[in-house]
C-alpha positions as CSV (number, residue, x, y, z in Angstrom):
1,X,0.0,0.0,0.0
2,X,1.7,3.8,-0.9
3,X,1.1,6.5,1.3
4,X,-1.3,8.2,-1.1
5,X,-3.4,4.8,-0.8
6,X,-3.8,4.9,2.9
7,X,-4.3,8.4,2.9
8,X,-7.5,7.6,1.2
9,X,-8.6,4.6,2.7
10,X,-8.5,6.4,6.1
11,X,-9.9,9.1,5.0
12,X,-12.5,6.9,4.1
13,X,-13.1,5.6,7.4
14,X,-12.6,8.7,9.4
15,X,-15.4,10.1,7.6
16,X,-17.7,7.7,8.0
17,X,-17.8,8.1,11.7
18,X,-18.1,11.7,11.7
19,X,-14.5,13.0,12.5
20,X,-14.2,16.1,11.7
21,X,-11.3,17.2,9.1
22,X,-10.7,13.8,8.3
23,X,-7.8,14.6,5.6
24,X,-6.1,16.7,7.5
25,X,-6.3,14.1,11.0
26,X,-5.5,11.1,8.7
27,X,-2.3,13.3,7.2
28,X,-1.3,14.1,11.1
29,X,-1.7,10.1,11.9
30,X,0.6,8.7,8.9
31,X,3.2,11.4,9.7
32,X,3.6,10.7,13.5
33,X,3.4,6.8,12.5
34,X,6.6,7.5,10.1
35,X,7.9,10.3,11.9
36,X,8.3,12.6,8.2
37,X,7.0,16.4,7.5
38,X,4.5,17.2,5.3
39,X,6.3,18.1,2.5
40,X,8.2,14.7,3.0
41,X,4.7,13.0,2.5
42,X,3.7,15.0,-0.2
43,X,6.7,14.4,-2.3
44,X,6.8,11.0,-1.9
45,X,3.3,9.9,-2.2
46,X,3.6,6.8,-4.1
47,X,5.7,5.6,-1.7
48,X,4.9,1.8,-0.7
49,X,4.3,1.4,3.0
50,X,6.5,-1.4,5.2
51,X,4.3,-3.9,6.6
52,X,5.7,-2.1,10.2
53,X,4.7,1.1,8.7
54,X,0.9,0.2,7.9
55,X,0.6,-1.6,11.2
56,X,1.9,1.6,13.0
57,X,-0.7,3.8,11.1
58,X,-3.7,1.5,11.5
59,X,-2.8,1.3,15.4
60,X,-2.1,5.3,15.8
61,X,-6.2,5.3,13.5
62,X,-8.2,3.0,15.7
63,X,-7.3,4.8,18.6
64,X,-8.8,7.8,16.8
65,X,-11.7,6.0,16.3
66,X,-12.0,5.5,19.5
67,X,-12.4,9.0,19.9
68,X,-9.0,9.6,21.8
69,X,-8.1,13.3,20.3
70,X,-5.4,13.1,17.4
71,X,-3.0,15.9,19.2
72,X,-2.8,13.0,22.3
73,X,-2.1,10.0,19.8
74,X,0.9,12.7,18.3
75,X,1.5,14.8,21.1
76,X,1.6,18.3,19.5
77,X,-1.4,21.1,18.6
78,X,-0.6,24.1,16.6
79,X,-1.6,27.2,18.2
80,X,-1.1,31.1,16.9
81,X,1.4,29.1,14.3
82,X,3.2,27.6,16.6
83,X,3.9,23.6,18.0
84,X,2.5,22.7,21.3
85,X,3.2,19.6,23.2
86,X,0.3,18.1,25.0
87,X,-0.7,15.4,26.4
88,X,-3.9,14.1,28.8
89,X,-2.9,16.2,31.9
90,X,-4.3,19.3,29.8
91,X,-7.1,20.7,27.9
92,X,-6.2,21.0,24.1
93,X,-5.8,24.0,23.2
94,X,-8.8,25.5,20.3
95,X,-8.3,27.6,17.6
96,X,-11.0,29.9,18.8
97,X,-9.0,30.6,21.9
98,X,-6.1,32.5,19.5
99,X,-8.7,35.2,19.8
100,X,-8.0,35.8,23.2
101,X,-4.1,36.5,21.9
102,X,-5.3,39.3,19.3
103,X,-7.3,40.6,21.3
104,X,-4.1,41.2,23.5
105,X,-1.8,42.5,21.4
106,X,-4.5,44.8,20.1
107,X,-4.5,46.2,23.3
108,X,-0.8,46.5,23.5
109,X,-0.4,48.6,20.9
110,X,-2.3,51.4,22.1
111,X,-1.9,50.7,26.4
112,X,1.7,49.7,27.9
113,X,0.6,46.2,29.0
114,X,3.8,45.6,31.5
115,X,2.1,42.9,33.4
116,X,-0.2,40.4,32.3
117,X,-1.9,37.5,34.2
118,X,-3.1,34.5,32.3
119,X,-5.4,32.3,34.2
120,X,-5.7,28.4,33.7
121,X,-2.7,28.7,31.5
122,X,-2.7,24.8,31.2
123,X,-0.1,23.9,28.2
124,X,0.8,27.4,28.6
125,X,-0.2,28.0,24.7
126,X,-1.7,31.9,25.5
127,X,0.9,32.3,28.0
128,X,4.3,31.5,25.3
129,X,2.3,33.0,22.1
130,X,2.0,36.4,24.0
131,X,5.7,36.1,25.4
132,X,6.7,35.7,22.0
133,X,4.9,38.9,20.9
134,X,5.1,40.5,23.8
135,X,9.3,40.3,24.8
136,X,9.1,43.5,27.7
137,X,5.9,41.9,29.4
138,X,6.3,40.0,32.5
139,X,3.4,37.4,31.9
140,X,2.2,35.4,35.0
141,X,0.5,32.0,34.0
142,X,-1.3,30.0,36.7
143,X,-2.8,26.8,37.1
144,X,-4.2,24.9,39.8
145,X,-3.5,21.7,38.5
146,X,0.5,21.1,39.1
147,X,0.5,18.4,36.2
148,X,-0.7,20.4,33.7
149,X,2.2,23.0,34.7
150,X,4.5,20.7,34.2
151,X,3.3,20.6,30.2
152,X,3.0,24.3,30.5
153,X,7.0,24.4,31.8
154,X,8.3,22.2,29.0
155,X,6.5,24.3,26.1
156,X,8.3,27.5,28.0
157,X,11.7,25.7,27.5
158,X,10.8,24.5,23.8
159,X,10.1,28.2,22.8
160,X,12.6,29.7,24.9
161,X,10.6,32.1,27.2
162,X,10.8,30.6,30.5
163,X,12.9,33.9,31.6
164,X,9.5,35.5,31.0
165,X,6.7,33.6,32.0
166,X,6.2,32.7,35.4
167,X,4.2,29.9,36.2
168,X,2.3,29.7,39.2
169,X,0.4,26.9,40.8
170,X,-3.2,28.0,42.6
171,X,-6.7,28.6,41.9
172,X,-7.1,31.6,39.8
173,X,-5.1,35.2,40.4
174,X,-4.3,33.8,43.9
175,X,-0.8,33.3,43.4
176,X,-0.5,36.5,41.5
177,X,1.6,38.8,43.9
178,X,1.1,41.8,42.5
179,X,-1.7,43.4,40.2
180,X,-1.6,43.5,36.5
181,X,-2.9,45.7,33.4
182,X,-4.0,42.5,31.7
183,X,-6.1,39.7,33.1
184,X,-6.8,36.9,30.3
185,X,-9.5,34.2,31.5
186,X,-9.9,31.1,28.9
187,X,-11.7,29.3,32.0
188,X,-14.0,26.3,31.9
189,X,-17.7,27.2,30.9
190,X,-18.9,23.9,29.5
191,X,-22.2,23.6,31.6
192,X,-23.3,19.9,33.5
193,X,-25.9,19.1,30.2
194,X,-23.4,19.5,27.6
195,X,-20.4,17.5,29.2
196,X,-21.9,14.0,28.4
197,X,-22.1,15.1,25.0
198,X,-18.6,15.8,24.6
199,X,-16.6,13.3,23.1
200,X,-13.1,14.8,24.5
201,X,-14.6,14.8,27.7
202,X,-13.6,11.3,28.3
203,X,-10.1,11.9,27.3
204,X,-9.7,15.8,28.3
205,X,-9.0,16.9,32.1
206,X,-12.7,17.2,33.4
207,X,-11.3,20.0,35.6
208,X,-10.2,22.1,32.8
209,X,-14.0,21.7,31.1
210,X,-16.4,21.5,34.0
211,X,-18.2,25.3,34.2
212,X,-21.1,24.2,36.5
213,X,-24.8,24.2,36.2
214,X,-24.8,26.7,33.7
215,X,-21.6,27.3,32.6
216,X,-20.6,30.2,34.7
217,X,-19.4,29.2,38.0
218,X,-15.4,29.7,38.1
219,X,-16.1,33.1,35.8
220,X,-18.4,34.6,38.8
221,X,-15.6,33.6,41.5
222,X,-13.1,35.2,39.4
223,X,-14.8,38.4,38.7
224,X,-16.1,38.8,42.6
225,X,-13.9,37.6,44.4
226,X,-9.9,38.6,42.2
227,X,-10.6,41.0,39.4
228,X,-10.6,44.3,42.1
229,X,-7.7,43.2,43.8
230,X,-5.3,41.7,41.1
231,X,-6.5,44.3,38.2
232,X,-4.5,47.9,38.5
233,X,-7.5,50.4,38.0
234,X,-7.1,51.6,34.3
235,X,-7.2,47.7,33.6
236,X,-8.3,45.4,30.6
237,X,-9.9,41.6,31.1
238,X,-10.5,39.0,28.7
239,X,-12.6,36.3,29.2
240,X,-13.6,33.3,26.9
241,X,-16.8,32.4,27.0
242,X,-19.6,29.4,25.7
243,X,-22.1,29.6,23.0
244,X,-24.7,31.3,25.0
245,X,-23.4,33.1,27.3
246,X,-22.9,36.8,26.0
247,X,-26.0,38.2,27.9
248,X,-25.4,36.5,31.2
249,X,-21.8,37.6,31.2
250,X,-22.2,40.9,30.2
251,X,-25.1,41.7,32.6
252,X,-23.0,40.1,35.5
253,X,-20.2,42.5,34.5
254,X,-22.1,45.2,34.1
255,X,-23.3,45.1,37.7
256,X,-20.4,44.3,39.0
257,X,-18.5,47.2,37.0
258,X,-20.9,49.2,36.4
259,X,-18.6,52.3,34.6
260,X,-16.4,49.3,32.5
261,X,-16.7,49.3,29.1
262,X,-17.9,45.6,28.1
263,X,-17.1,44.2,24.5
264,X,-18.2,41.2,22.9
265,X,-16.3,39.3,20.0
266,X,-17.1,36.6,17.8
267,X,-14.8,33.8,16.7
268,X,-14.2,33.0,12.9
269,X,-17.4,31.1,13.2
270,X,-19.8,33.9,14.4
271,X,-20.0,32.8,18.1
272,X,-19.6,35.3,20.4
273,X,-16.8,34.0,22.2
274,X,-14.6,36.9,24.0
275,X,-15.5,39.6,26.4
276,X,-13.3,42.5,26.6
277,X,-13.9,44.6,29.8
278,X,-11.5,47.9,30.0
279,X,-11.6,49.7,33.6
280,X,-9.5,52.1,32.0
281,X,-13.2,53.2,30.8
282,X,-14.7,54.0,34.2
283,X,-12.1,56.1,35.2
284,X,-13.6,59.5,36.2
285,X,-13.1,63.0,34.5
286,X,-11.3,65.9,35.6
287,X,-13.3,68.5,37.1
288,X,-13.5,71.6,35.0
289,X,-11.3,74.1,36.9
């Protein structure tokens, strides 16, 4: 069989169960299995497969089927153009969650963002995209789950920025010890009816999904309890949010910062999935002399 045949014969399969971008999943698979790059692949299509090689593949594609996420079988996920490794100890990262990194360095070229605090970094992808972009910001990534900052600490050291990210482990800004003019939030907002209905959920940290009853719970304790104490006055936060979810976030923000200016964004597929709140809006005028 030539690599150009299997290609198509798992693509085939793939997309009889429903998988989602089955081309490009069934290209990831048959690279991992021989360990080439994609242009290797495509230059050498009609190569014939060892019987070592197939068995590899076919292994590496029924645990797809299986519905164990591709970027576990392979260990990487492209984020913001860059390679990620992870692995079941944290959430994989979604491309709808690069949003939260232009909306960021939107903000820093008109505000001096010197500090920034990323919470529930987990492979750290926000936290080493901005670092990247951002080389005079001192970026605090936390966690409370110590095994997902150990992935966060290795993707650091691949893309040489652990000088500038400091990882924290605790829940939320906690471990934050000073504030900061940025606060980005890509927290879990998956509500209780929709987890069973998640096919990553059986593979993906529950603890990096689970938002509560309606999706909402660790975004409230965030914004009540953090947000005034960790957030320097003038201010910006960004949170991720669920399909859904625009009203109930932006009316809880509104009465708790009732002077903010709130923003809503959609994601490339029209979802309204970031909430931009600027403090730097309720700051109060000057009297007239």
């Amino acid at each position: 069989m030539t690599l150009k045949q299997a290609l198509s014969r798992a693509r085939g399969i793939l997309a009889e169960k429903n998988i989602d971008d089955a081309p490009l999943e069934c290209e990831l698979l048959l690279r991992h299995a021989l360990g080439i790059s994609r242009t290797q692949l495509y230059l050498d299509l009609d190569h014939e497969l060892s019987p070592k090689q197939e068995e590899a593949f076919w292994r590496l594609l029924k645990r797809r089927l299986n519905g164990e996420p591709t970027a576990y079988i392979t260990g990487h996920r492209e984020f913001y153009g860059l390679d990620f490794y992870v692995d079941p100890r944290v959430l994989i990262p979604r491309p709808e969650s690069e949003l939260l990194v232009e909306a960021a360095l939107g903000l820093a070229q008109n505000h001096p963002l010197s500090t920034i605090a990323e919470v529930g970094t987990g492979c750290g992808a926000i936290a080493v995209s901005l670092a990247l972009n951002l080389p005079q910001t001192k970026i605090y990534a936390t966690d409370i789950s110590a095994p997902a900052l150990e992935v966060a600490l290795l993707n650091c050291q691949k893309h040489g920025v652990i000088d500038r990210v400091h990882l924290l482990e605790g829940n939320m800004l906690d471990p934050v010890p000073e504030p900061v003019d940025l606060i980005i939030a890509n927290l879990p907002y998956v509500r209780e009816s929709e987890l069973a209905r998640m096919s990553p959920a059986r593979f993906e940290p529950l603890l990096a999904l689970a938002g509560g009853l309606d999706g909402m719970e660790r975004i409230r304790q965030l914004c009540r309890r953090q947000v005034d104490s960790k957030l320097h006055p003038s201010g910006f936060l960004l949170l991720e949010i669920g399909q859904g979810q625009k009203r109930a976030v932006s009316i809880f923000l509104r009465a708790l910062f009732p002077n903010g200016k709130i923003e809503v964004m959609p994601d490339l597929s029209g979802i309204d999935r970031l909430v931009s709140l600027s403090l730097a809006a309720s700051k109060p005028e000057p009297a007239n002399a």
